[in-house]
C-alpha positions in Angstrom: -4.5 4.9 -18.7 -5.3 3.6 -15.1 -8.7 4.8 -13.7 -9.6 4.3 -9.9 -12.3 4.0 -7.7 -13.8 3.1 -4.3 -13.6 -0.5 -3.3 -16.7 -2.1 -3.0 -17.2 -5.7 -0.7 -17.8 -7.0 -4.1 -14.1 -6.5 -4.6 -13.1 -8.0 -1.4 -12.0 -11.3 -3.0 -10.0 -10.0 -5.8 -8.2 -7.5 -2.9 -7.4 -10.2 -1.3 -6.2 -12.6 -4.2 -3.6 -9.9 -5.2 -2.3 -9.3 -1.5 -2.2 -13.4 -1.0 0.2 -13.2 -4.4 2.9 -11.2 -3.0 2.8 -13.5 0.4 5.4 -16.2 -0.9 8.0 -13.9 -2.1 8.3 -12.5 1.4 9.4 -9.0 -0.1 6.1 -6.9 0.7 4.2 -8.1 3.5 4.8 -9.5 6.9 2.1 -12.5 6.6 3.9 -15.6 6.1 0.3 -17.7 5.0 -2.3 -16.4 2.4 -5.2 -14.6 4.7 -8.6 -15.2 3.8 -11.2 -12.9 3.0 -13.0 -13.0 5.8 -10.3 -11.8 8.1 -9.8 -8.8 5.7 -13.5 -7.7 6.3 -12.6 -5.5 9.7 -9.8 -3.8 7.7 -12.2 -3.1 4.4 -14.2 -1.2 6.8 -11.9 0.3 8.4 -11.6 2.6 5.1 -13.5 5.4 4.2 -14.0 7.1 0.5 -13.7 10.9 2.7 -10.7 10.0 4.0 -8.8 6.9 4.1 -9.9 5.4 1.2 -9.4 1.9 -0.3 -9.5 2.0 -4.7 -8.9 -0.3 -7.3 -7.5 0.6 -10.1 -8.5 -0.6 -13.2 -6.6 -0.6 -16.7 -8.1 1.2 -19.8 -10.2 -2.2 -20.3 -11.7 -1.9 -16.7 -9.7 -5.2 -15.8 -8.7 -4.7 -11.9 -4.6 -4.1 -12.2 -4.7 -4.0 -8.1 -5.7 -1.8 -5.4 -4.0 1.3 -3.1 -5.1 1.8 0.4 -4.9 4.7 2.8 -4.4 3.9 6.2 -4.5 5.8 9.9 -1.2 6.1 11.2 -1.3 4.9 14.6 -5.0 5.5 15.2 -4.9 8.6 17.4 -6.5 12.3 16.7 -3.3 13.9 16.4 -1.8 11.6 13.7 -4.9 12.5 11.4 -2.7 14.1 9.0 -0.3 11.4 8.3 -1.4 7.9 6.2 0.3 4.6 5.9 -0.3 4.0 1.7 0.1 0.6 0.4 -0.2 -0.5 -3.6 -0.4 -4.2 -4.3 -0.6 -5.0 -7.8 -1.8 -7.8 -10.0 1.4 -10.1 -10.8 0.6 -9.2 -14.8 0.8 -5.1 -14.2 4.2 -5.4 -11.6 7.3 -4.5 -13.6 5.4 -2.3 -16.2 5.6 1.4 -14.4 2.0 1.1 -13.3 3.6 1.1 -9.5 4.5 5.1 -10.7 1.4 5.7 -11.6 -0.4 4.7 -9.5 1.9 6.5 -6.6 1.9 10.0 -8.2 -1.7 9.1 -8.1 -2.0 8.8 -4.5 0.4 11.7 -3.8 -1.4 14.0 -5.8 -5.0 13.2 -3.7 -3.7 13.0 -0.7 -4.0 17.1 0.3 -7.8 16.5 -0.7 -8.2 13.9 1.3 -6.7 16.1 4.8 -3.5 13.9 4.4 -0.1 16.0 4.9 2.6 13.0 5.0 2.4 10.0 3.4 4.3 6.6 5.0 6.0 3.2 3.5 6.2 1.1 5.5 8.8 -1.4 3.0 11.4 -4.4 4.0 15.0 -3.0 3.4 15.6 -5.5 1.1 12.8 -4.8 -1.1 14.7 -2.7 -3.5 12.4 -1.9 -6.0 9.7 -0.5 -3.6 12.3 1.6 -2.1 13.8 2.6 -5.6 10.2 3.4 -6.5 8.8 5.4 -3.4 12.7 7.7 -3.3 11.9 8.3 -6.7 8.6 10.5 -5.5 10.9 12.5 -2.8 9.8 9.8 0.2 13.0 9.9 2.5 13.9 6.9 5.1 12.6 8.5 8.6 13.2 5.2 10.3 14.8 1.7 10.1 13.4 -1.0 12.5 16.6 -3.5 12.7 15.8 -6.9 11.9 12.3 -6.6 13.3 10.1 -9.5 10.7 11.0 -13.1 11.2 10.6 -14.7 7.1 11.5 -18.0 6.8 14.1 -18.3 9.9 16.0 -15.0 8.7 15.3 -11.7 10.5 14.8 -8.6 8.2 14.4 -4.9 8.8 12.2 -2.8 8.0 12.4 0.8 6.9 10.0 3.8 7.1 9.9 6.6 4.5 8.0 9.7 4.7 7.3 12.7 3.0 5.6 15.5 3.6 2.9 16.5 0.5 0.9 19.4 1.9 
């Protein structure tokens, strides 16, 4: 059983050691060197519990499994509604079916949080985040064509959205 709560700048660190984790395999994120946790600090605070919070999730022996963030879409009034989630998991929890967990998780919150659509943002060739998110009803609402530059190879990226309020 998974439990979550609020991020605290305590957990900063560890945040950041599981996002730096996935940076070599250039499936999930579009940084190309680990960041540190000082340039991470604007974007911690840039959540908030009320309504675009940042949690990490523990497993039933309050080890941290990884974290799940809520972010504003675009950053104007009239995108309130709509939040860019991301889950990054420890490498020991990924393969496991904690990643559908911990997205039925978010979906189910979301309408208590004031969000109505939920966004991926995922590579097109990350399969299993794709797999994972049409699983939960998310439909592709956009393809950017070979917009990320990984290691001298240009890859797309795809948008899925759905609509849970």
């Amino acid at each position: 059983m998974l439990q979550y709560r609020d991020a605290t700048r305590s957990d900063l660190n560890k945040i950041v050691e599981i996002y730096n984790s996935t940076v070599a395999s250039r499936m999930v994120t579009a940084d190309t060197d680990p960041v540190t946790t000082e340039s991470r600090i604007k974007w911690f605070d840039d959540h908030s519990a009320e309504r675009y919070p940042l949690w990490i999730i523990e497993d039933k022996d309050h080890q941290v499994a990884g974290w799940l963030s809520f972010q504003a879409f675009y950053g104007r009034p009239a995108y309130a509604a709509t939040a860019e989630i991301s889950i990054y998991l420890d490498e020991k929890y990924r393969g496991k079916g904690y990643g559908k967990a911990v997205l039925a998780y978010a979906i189910a919150q979301a309408p208590a949080l004031g969000i109505k659509t939920l966004l991926g943002f995922i590579f097109a060739h990350n399969d299993a985040s794709i797999k994972l998110f049409r699983y939960f009803g998310f439909e592709d609402w956009a393809t950017l064509p070979d917009i990320a530059v990984l290691d001298e190879q240009e890859r797309s990226l795809k948008i899925l959205g759905k609509r849970v309020a």
